[in-house]
C-alpha positions as CSV (number, residue, x, y, z in Angstrom):
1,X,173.4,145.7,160.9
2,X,175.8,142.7,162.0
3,X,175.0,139.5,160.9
4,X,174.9,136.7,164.2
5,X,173.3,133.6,165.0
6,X,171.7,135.8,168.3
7,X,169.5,138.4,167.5
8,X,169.8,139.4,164.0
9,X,169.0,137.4,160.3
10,X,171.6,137.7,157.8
11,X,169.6,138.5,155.5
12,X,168.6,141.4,156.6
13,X,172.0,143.0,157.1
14,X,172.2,145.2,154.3
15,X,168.7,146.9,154.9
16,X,168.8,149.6,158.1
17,X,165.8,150.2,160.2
18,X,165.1,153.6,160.9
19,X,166.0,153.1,164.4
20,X,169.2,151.4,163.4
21,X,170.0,154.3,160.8
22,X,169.1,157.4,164.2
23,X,171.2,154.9,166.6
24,X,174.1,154.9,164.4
25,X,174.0,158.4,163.1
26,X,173.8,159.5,166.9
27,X,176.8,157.3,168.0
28,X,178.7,158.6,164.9
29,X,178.1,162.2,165.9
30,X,179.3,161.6,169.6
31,X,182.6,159.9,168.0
32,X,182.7,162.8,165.4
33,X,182.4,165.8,168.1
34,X,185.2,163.6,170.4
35,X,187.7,163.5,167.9
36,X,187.0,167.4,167.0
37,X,187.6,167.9,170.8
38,X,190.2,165.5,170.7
39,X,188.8,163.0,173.9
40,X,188.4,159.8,171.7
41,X,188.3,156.9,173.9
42,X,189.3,153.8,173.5
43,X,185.9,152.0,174.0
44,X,187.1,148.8,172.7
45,X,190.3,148.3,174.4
46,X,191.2,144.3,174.9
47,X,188.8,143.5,172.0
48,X,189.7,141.0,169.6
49,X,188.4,141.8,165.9
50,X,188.5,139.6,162.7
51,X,189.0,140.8,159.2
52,X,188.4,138.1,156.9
53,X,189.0,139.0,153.3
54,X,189.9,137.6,149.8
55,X,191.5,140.4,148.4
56,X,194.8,141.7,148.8
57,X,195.5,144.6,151.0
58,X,192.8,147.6,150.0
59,X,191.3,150.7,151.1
60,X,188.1,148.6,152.8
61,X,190.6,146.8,154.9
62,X,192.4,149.6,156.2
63,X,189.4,151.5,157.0
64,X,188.1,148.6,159.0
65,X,191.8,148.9,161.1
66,X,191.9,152.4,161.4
67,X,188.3,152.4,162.7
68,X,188.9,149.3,165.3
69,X,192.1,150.1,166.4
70,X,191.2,154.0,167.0
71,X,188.9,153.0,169.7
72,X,191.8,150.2,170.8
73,X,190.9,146.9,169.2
74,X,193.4,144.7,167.7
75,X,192.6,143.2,164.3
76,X,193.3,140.3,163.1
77,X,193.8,139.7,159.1
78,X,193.4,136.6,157.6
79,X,193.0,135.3,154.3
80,X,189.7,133.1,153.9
81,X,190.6,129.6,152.4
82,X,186.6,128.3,152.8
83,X,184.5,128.6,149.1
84,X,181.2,127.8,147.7
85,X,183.1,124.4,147.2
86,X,183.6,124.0,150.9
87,X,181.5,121.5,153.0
88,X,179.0,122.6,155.4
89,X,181.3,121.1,158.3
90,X,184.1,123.0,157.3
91,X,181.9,126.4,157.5
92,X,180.8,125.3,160.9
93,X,184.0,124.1,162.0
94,X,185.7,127.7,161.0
95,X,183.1,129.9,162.1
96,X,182.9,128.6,165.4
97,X,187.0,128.7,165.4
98,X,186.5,132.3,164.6
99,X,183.8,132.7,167.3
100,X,185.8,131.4,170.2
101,X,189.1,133.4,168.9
102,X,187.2,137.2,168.2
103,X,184.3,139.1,169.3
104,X,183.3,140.0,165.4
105,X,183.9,139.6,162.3
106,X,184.0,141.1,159.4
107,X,184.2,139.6,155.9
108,X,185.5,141.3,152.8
109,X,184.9,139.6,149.0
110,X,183.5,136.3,150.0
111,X,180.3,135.3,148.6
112,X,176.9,136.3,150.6
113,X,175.6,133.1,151.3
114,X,179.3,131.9,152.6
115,X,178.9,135.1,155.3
116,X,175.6,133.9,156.4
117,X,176.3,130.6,157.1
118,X,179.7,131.9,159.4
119,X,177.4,134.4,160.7
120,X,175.0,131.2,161.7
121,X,177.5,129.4,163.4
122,X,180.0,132.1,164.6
123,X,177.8,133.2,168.1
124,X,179.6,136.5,167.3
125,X,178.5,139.7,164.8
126,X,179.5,138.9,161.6
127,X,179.7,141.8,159.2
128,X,179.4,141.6,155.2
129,X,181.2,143.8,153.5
130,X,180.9,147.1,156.3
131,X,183.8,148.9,155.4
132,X,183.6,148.2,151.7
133,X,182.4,150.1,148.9
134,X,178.3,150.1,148.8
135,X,177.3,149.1,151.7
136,X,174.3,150.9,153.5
137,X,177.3,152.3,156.5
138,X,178.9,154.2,153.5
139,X,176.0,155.9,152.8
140,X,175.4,157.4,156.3
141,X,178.7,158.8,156.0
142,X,177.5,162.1,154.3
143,X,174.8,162.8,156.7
144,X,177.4,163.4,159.5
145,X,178.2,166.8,157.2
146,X,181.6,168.5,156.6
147,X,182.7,169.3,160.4
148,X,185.0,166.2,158.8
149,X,186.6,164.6,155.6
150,X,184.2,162.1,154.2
151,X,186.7,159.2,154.9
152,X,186.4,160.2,158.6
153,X,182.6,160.1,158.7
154,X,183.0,156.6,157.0
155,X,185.1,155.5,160.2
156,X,182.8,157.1,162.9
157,X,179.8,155.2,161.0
158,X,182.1,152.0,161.2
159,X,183.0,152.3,164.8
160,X,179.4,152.9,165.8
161,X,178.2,150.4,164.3
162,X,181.2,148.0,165.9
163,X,180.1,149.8,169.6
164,X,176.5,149.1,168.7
165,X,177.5,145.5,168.0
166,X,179.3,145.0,170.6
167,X,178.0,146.7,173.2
């Protein structure tokens, strides 16, 4: 489901496997019974996390802090200056910027092909649009059931699939 120049195609990003869709629904559940039992871990302590977006403060974005930052990550928020107008070097230049500075990524409102070419160059996950609205991680969010509000089975989708990518 992340998008990085190592092992996965941009591209394909928005489309789960059925192994990714079991992985993540499993991890979920584990995150789901530990906060019901109230042992939540902080599984990504010291972790550096980007949130790239265009828009101004949303519900998207605070899902993606509440979800890294339960498990101990620290989150970064910056506003994206690069465009469909910017130069390929410029891409490159900031996605490798962002690569040395975070362990992911994730982009909110930029255009698809703009994530892909960070997520070619980054050497880092890269996510399009995870927390947002839409995407296939929303979705899996109702299969968890209602042991838990719906906007809490959104974050254990998100964190699993930030363990998954960065594990």
């Amino acid at each position: 489901m992340p998008l990085s120049n190592n092992a996965r195609s941009p591209e394909a990003e928005p489309q789960l496997s059925p192994l990714n869709v079991a992985s993540l629904l499993c991890h979920a559940r584990i995150l789901q019974r530990a906060s019901l039992d109230g042992t939540t871990r902080q599984l990504l302590r010291g972790k550096n996390l980007g949130l790239l977006c265009e828009t101004q403060p949303d519900e998207a974005q605070a899902l993606f802090r509440r979800a890294a930052e339960a498990l101990g990550a620290h989150v970064a928020v910056m506003r994206s200056s690069l465009s469909s107008a910017s130069t390929p070097q410029e891409v490159q230049h900031t996605a490798r910027m962002l690569g040395r500075l975070y362990e992911a990524v994730e982009c909110q409102g930029l255009e698809p092909v703009l994530v892909q070419q960070i997520g070619q160059h980054a050497g880092i996950p890269v996510f399009d649009g995870a927390a947002m609205r839409g995407h296939p991680a929303e979705q899996l969010a109702g299969l968890l059931g209602d042991k838990t509000p719906l906007a809490d089975n959104r974050c254990f989708v998100l964190q699993a699939l930030l363990l998954d990518a960065l594990a």
